[in-house]
MARDOGU-692495 format. One line per field, with one value per residue (C-alpha): residue number from 1; x, y, z. Coordinates in nm, 4 decimals. Example, Ala and Ser with C-alpha at 12.3 -4.5 7.8 and 13.67 -1.06 7.14 Angstrom:
<atoms>
num = c(1, 2)
east = c(1.2300, 1.3670)
north = c(-0.4500, -0.1060)
up = c(0.7800, 0.7140)
</atoms>
This chain:
<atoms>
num = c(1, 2, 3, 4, 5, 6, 7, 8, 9, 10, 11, 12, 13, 14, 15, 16, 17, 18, 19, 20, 21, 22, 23, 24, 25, 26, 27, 28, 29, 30, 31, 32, 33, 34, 35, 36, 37, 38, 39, 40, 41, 42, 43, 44, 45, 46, 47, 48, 49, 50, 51, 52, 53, 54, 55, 56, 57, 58, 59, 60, 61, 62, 63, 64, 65, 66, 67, 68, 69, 70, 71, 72, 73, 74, 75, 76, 77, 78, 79, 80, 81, 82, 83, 84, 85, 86, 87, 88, 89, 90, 91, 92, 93, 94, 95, 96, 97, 98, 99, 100, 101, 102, 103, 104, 105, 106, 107, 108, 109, 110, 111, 112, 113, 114, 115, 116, 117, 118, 119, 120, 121, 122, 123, 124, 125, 126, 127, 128, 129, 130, 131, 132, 133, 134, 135, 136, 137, 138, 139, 140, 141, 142, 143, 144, 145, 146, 147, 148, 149, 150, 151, 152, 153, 154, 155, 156, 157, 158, 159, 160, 161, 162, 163, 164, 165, 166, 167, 168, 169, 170, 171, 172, 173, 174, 175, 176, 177, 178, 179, 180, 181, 182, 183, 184, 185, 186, 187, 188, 189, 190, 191, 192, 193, 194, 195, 196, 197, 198, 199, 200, 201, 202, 203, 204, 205, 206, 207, 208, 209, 210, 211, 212, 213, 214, 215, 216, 217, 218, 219, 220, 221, 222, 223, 224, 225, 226, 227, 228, 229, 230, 231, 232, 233, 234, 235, 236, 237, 238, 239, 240, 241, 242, 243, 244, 245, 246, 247, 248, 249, 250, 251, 252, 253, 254, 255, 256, 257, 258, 259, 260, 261)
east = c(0.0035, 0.2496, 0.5657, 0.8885, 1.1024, 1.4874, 1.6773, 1.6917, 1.8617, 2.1621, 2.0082, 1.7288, 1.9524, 1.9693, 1.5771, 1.5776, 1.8376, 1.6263, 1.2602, 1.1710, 1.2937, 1.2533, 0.9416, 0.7941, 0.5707, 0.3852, 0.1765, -0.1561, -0.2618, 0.0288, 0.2397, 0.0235, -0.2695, -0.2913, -0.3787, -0.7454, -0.9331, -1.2622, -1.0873, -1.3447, -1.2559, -0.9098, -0.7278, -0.4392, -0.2147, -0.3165, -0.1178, -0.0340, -0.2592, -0.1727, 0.2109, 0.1765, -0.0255, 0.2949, 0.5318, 0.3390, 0.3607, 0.6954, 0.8125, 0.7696, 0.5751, 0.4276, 0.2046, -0.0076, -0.0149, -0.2288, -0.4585, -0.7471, -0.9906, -0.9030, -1.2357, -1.1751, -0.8089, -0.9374, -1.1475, -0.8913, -0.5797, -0.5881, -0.6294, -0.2176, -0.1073, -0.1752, -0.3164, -0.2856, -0.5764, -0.6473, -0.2526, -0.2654, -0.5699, -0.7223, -0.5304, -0.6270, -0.3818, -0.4652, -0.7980, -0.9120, -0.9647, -0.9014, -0.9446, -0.7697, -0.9962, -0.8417, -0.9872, -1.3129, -1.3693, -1.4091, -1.6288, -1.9553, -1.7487, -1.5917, -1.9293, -2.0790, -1.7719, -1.8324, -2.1816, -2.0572, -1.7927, -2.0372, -2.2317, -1.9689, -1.7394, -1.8877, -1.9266, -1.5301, -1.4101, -1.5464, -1.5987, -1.4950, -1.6155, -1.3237, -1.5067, -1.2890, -1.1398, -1.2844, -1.0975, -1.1411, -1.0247, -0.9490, -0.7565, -1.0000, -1.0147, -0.6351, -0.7720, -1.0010, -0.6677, -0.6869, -1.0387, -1.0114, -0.7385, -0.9277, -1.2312, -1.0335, -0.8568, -1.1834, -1.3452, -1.0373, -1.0659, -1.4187, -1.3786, -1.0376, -0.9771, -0.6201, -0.5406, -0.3175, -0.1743, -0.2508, -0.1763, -0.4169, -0.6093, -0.6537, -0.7619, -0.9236, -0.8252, -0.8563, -0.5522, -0.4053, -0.0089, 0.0161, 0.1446, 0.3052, 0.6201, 0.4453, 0.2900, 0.6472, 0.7858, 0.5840, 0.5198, 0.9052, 0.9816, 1.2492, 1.3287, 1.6444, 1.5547, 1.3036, 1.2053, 0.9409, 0.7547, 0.5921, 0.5011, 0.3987, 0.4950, 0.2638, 0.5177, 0.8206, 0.7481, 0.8002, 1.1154, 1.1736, 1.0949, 1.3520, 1.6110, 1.5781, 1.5561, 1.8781, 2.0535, 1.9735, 2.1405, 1.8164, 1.9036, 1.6439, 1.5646, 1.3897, 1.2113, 1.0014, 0.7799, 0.8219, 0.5692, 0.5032, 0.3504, 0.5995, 0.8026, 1.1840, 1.2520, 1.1253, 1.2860, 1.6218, 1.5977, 1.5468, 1.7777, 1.5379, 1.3725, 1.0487, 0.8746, 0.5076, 0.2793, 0.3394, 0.7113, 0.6222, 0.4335, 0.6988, 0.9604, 0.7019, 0.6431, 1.0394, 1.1049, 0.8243, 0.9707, 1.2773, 1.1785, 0.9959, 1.2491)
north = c(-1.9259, -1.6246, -1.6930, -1.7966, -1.5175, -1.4515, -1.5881, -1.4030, -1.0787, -1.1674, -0.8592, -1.1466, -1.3831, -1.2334, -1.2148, -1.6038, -1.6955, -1.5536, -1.5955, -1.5472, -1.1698, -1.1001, -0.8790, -0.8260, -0.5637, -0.4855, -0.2082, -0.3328, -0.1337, -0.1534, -0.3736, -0.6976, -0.5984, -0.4239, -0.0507, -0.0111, 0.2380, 0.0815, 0.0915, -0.1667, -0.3796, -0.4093, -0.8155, -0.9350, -1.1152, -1.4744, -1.7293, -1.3622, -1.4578, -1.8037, -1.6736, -1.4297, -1.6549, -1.9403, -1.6439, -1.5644, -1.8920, -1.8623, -1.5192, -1.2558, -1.0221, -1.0043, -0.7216, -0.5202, -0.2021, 0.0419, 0.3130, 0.0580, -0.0023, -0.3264, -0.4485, -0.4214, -0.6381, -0.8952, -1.0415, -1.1005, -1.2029, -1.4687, -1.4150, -1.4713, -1.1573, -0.8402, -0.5615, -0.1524, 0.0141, 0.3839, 0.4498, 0.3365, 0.4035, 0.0730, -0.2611, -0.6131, -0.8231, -1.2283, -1.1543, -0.8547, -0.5508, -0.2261, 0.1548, 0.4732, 0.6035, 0.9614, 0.8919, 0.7371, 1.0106, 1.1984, 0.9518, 1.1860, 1.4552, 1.2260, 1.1269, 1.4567, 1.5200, 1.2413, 1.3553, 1.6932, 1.5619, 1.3609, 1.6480, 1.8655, 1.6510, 1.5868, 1.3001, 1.3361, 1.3054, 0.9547, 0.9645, 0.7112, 0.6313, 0.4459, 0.4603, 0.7428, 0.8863, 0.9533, 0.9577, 1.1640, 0.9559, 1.1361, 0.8220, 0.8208, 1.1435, 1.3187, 1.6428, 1.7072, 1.6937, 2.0555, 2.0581, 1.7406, 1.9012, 2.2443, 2.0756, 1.8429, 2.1496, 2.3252, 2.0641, 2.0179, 2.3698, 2.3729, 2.0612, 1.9931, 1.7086, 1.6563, 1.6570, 1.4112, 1.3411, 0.9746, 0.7836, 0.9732, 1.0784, 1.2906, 1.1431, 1.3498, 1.1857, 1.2961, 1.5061, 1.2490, 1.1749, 0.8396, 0.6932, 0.3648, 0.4779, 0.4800, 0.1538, -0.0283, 0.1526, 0.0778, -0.3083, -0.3721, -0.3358, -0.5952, -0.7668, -0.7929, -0.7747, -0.6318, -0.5748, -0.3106, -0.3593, -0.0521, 0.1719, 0.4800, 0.8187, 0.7269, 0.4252, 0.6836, 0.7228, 0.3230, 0.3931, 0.6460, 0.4316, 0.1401, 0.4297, 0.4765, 0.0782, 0.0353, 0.3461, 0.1333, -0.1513, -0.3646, -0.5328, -0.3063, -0.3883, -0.1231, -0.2676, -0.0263, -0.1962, -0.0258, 0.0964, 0.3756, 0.6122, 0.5054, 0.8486, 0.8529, 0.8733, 0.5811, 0.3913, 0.5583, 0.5187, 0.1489, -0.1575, -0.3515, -0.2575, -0.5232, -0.5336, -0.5393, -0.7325, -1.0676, -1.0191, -0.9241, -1.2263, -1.4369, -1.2775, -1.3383, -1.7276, -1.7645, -1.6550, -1.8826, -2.1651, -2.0787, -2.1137, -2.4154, -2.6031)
up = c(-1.3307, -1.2206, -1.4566, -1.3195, -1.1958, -1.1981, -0.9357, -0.5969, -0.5815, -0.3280, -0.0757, 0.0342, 0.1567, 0.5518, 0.4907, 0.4133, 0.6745, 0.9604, 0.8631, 1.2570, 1.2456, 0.8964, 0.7913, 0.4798, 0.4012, 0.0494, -0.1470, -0.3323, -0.6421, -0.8724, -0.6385, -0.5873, -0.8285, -1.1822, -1.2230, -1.3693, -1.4720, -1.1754, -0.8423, -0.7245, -0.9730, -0.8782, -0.8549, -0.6539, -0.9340, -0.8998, -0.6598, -0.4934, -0.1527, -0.1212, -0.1360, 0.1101, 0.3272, 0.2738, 0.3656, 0.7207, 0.8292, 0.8451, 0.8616, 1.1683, 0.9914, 0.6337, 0.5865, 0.3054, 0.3122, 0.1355, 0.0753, 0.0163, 0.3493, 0.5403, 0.4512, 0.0353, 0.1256, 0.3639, 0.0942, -0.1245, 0.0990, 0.3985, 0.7464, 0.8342, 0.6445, 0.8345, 0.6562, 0.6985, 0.5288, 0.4642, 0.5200, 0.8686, 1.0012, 0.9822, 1.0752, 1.0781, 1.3036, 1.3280, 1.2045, 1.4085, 1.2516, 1.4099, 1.3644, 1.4798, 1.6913, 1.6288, 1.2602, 1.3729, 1.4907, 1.1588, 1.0233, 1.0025, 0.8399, 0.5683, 0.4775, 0.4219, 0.1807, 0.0283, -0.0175, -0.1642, -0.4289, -0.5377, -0.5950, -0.7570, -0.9352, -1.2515, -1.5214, -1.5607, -1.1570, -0.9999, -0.6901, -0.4387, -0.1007, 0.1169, 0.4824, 0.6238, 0.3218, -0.0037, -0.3180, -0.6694, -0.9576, -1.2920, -1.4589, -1.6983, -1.7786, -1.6994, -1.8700, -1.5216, -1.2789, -1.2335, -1.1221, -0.9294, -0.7462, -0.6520, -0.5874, -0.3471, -0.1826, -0.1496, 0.0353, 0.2622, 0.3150, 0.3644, 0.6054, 0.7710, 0.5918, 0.4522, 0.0663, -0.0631, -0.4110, -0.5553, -0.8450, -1.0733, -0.7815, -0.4578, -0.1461, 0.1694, 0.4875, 0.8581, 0.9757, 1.1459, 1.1142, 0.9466, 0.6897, 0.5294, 0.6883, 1.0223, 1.0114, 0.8339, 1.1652, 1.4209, 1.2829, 1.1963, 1.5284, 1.6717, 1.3297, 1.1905, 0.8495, 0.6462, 0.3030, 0.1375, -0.1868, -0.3705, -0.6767, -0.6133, -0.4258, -0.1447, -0.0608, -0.0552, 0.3681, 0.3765, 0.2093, 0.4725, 0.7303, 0.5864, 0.5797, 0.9919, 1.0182, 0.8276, 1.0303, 1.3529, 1.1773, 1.0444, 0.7011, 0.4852, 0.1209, -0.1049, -0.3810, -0.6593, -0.9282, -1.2561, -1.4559, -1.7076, -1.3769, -1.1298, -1.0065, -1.0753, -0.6714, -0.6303, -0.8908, -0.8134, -0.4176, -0.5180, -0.4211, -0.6630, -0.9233, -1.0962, -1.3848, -1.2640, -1.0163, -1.1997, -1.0932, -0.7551, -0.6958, -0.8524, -0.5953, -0.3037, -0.4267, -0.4752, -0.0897, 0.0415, -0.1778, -0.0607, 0.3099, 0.2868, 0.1709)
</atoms>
């Protein structure tokens, strides 16, 4: 049972008053689901699904988005809520799952590096297969960030895969130009009001993204969940700041109480 939350922040209100052109969109790991050390072993918060699934059928648009493939979210969150996987370059929209074919089209390459940081990376570096991206983890071991990192860059090098900086991690992706500020872009499009929920730096270009929105005069709301690893730009570009997933899913379960009423 998620406890109760604190009432709602004032900056939801044009969110509730319009639910048919009001968007929200939400981060995963750290946002909807605990850090841990096993990235397959990662939860959404409990009631956090049913929430978002109350929310969509209401809402516009209430999406997840995250590094995680579409396939690892869809078994955990209900058909209604559209997902962004991979940073953009998977989708699932009313049920139908999608990829960037400019991505597919790296598929055999990801694989074979894959295939070679598993090779190279040691008891200390896990490596983590993601479809078209592949992820070192040193969470468990912080002391191997510096080789993580060069043996990342080296097989981006090696490859023409793109290196970028995770929560405890680096990820090699296809060099094509998405991101969560992209997709909160592109699927925002025509709402009046929309709302962002993240931890991390990789939800800074969703912040971004809110910061255009708002300049075209869409009601944006920046929200950061705290945590010991969260980075100070986030927290300070913030219009709200919560303590953890519990609190997220308490916010998410207050605005699709607040709508259904």
């Amino acid at each position: 049972m998620t406890p109760p939350g604190p009432p709602i922040d004032p900056r939801f209100a044009l969110l509730l008053e319009r639910p048919s052109r009001s968007g929200l969109f939400c981060d995963f790991d750290g946002t909807l689901a605990p850090i841990v050390d096993d990235p397959a072993a990662a939860t959404a918060t409990a009631g956090a699904g049913m929430a978002l699934g109350r929310l969509a059928s209401r809402w516009a648009a209430v999406w997840v988005v995250s590094g995680r493939p579409v396939e690892f979210l869809a078994r955990q969150l209900p058909a209604e809520v559209g997902l962004s996987g991979l940073y953009g370059l998977e989708t699932r929209i009313d049920g139908v799952a999608r990829i960037d074919p400019r991505a597919e089209r790296w598929s055999a390459v990801v694989d074979q590096v894959a295939g070679a940081a598993e090779a190279a990376s040691g008891a200390d570096v896990a490596v983590e297969r993601k479809g078209l991206a592949v992820t070192l983890h040193f969470r468990v071991h912080p002391e191997a960030a510096p080789r993580a990192e060069a043996l990342a860059r080296q097989l981006a090098d090696d490859s023409g895969l793109t290196v970028h900086a995770g929560r405890m991690s680096y990820e090699l992706r296809p060099p094509v130009q998405v991101d969560k500020g992209t997709v909160v872009q592109t699927a925002a499009a025509g709402l009046a009001a929309v709302c962002f929920l993240g931890d991390d730096r990789g939800d800074l270009p969703a912040f971004d993204a809110l910061d255009r929105l708002a300049a075209g005069g869409v009601h944006a709301v920046r929200v950061a969940v705290a945590s010991a690893e969260a980075p100070g730009e986030l927290l300070e570009r913030a219009d709200v700041v919560l303590d953890g997933p519990p609190a997220v899913v308490a916010l998410i379960e207050a605005l699709s109480a607040d709508v259904a009423g």
